[in-house]
N, C-alpha and C positions, 0 to 999 in steps of 0.2 A: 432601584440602585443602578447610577448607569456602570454598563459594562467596559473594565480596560482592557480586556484580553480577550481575545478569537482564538482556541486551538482547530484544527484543523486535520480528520482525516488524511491519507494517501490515496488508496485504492480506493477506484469506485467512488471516489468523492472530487478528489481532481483532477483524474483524469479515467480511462476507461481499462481495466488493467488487464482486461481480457486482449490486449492490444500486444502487452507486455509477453504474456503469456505464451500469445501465438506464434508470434515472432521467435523466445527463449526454447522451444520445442521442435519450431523449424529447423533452428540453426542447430540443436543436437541432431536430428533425424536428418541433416547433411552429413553433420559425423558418422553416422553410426551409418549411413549410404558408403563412405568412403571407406571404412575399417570393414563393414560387411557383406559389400553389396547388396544391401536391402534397397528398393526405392523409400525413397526422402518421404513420397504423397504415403507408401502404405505405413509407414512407422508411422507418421504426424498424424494418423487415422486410427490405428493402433495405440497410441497416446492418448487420445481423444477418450477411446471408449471404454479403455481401464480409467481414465480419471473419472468419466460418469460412473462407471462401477464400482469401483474402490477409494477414489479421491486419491491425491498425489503420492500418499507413502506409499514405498518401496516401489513407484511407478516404472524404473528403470529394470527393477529385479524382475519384476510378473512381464514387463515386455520381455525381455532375454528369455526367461521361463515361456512361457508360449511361443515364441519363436524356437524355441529348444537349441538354441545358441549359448555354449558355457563361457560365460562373462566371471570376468573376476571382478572384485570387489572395490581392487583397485583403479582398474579401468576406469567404474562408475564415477568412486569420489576423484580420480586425479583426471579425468578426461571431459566426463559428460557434465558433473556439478558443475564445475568453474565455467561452464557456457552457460549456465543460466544464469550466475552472478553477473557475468561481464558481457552478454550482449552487448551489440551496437547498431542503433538504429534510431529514428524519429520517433518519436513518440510525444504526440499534443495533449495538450490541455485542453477540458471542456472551455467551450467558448466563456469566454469576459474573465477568465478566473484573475487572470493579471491585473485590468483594471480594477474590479472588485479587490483585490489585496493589497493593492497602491492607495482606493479611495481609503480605506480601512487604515491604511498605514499615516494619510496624510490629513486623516481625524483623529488620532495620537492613539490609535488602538494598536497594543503589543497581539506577533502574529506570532503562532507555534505550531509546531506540526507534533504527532503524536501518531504511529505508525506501525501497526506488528511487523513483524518478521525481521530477519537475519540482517544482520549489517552489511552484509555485501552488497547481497540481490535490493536492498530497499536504498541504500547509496546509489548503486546504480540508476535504478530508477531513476533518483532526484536529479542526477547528473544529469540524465538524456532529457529529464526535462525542465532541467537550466532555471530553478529555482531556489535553490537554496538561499539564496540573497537576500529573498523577498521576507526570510522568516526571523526573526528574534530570537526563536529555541527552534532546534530540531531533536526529538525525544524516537530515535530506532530503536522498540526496547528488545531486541535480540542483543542489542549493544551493551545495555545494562542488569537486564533481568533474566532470570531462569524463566522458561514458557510458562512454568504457572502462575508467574507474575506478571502475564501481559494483559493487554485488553481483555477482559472487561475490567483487573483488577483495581484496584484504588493507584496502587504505586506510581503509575505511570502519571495518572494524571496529577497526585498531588507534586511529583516531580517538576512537572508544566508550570506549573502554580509557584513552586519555590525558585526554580530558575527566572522568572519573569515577574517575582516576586508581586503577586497577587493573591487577592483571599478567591476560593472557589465562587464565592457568591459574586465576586465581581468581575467572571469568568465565562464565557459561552464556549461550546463544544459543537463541531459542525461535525457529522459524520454520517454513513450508509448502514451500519450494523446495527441493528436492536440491540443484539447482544452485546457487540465488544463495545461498539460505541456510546449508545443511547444508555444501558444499562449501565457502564461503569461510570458517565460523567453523571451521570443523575444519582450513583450510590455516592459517589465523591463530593455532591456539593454545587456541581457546575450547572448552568443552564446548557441546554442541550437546541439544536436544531437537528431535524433528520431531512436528508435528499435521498432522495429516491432514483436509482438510479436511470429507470426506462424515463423520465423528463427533468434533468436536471439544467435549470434557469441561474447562470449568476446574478443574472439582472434581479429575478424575482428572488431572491436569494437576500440580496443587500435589501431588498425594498424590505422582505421581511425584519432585518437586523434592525434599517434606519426605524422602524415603525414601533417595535418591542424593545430595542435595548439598546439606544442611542439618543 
């Protein structure tokens, strides 16, 4: 069955979001230079190695806490979160991704993206990287679902599906997660591609689509 719909990962799929990331932690640990006098390099280091330890929750709180700096609560949400929603900076695209989603577009394939996280910080993103145009649907599901309704789970993607009104089966899924990605378009119905992120190819990417599902 030929395929009418390409959903489409964010992170790690088209673009490199550890890019995102660096930059969004930067620009707090200038903050927190300016309100504390800490240098910017030791915080953005101190960031670093509680997120390898712990991963991102309460990443703000265990820094102040080992810094022994008494931070209120408010600070955090009304100061340092809205710097990582609204950075501003460059941020590209893996190479061809554009061409690739124009060839895709002007072979009458509907494009969608499908996307965890919060509506602000994941709008951002699309902003800095000047795509939203390109897609038919854009699915942020912080915007519509509670988290345990996001990737891996079904919802999102039969969302994709009724918005761009297609059956799963005549659907592909491009994405970098086993988990959220691969496992939930494949429990949902949809064909699935996986990129990999340490060599991701748009060229070899379409050649795959034109050869399987076109």
């Amino acid at each position: 069955m030929k395929i009418k719909a390409i959903g489409f990962d964010l992170d790690n799929t088209l673009y490199d979001e550890q890019l995102y990331i660096d930059q969004a932690y930067m620009a707090i640990a200038l903050k927190i230079e300016n309100d504390f006098r800490l240098n910017r390099e030791i915080v953005f280091e101190a960031f670093s190695n509680i997120r390898n330890k712990k991963g991102d929750k309460n990443l703000f709180q265990d820094f102040f806490h080992e810094f022994g700096i008494n931070c209120t609560r408010e600070y955090i949400l009304d100061e340092l979160v809205p710097l990582y929603h609204s950075v501003d900076f460059k941020v590209e695209l893996y190479p061809n991704v554009v061409k690739i989603l124009l060839l895709l577009k002007e072979a009458g394939i509907k494009l969608g993206m499908v996307t965890n996280g919060g509506k602000k910080t994941q709008q951002n993103k699309i902003n800095l990287l000047n795509i939203d145009h390109l897609f038919d649907t854009i699915i942020i599901t912080g915007e519509y679902f509670a988290k345990e309704n996001w990737k891996p789970s079904e919802l999102p993607f039969k969302m994709f599906c009724d918005n761009l009104n297609v059956k799963p089966s005549e659907s592909l899924f491009i994405g970098d997660s086993i988990k959220n990605d691969m496992q939930g378009a494949l429990n949902s119905g949809l064909h699935f591609l996986l990129v990999k992120k340490e060599c991701i190819d748009y060229d070899m990417i379409y050649e795959k689509i034109l050869d399987k599902y076109l």
